[in-house]
PLY file of the C-alpha trace (Angstrom):
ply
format ascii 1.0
element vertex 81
property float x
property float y
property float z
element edge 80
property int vertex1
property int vertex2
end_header
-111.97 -120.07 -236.14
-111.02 -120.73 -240.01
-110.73 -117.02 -239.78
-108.27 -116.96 -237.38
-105.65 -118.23 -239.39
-105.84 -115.85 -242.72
-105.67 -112.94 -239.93
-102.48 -114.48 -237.97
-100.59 -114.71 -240.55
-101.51 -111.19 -242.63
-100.65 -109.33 -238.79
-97.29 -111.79 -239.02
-97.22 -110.28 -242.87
-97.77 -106.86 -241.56
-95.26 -106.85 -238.95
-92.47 -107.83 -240.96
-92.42 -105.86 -243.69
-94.66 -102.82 -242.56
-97.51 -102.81 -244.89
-100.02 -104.87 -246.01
-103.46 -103.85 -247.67
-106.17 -106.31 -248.95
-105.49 -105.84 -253.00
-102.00 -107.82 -251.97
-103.64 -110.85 -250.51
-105.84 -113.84 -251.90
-107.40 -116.39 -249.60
-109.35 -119.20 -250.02
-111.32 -121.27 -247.75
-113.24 -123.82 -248.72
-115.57 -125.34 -245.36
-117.53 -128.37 -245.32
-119.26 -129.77 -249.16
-117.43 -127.02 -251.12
-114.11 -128.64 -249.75
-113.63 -131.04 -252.80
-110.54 -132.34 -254.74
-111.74 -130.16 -257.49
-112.22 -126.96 -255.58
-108.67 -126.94 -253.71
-107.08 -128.12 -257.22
-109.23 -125.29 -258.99
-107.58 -122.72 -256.32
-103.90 -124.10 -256.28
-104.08 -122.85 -260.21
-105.56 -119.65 -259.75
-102.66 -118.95 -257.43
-100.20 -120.04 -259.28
-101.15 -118.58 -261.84
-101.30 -115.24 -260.26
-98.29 -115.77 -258.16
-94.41 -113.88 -258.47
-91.24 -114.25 -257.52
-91.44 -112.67 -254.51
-94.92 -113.53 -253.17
-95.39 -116.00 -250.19
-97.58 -119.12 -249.83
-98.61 -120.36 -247.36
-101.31 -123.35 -247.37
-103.14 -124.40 -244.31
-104.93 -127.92 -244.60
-107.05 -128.65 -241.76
-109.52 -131.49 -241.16
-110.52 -134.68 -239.12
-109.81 -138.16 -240.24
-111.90 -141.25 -240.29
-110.67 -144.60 -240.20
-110.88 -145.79 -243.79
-109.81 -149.59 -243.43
-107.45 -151.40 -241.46
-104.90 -153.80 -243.57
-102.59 -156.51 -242.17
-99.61 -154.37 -242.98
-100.31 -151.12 -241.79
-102.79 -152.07 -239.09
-105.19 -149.13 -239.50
-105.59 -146.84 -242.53
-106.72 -143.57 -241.82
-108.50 -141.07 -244.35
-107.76 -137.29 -244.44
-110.31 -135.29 -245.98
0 1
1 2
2 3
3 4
4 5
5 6
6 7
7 8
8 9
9 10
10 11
11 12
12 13
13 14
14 15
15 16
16 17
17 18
18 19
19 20
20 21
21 22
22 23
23 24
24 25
25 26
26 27
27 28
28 29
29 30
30 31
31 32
32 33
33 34
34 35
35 36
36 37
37 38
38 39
39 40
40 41
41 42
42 43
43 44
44 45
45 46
46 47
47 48
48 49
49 50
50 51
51 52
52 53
53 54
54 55
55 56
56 57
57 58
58 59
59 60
60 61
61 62
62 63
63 64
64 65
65 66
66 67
67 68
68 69
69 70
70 71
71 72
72 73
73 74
74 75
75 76
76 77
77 78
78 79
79 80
């Protein structure tokens, strides 16, 4: 499924402008342990360090949350890994 997405959107890519090849793309997708703070950090800065003018972004965060604490303000606190 992770997949799924970095497809959609290079067809969506493809479609509207009429060409895309691999060398113009860079994906990253971290699953499961290798989805740290350091990792996604470490790949935000590759691509902006690579990144231009015209290029497009486009960042996906998907996970499940766990309830984390609940406080007398907010009632539950919920974590988002």
């Amino acid at each position: 499924m992770p997949l799924a997405y970095s497809t959609f959107y290079k067809e969506q890519f493809s479609a509207f402008t009429g060409t895309l090849n691999d060398a113009q793309t860079l994906s990253y997708l971290p699953l499961n342990i290798q989805a740290t703070k350091d990792s996604i950090l470490h790949a935000l800065k590759e691509i902006a360090a690579k990144a231009s003018a015209n290029d497009y972004f486009i960042f996906n965060f998907s996970g499940l949350s766990n309830l984390f604490m609940a406080d007398s303000v907010n009632y539950n606190t919920y974590f988002f890994p």
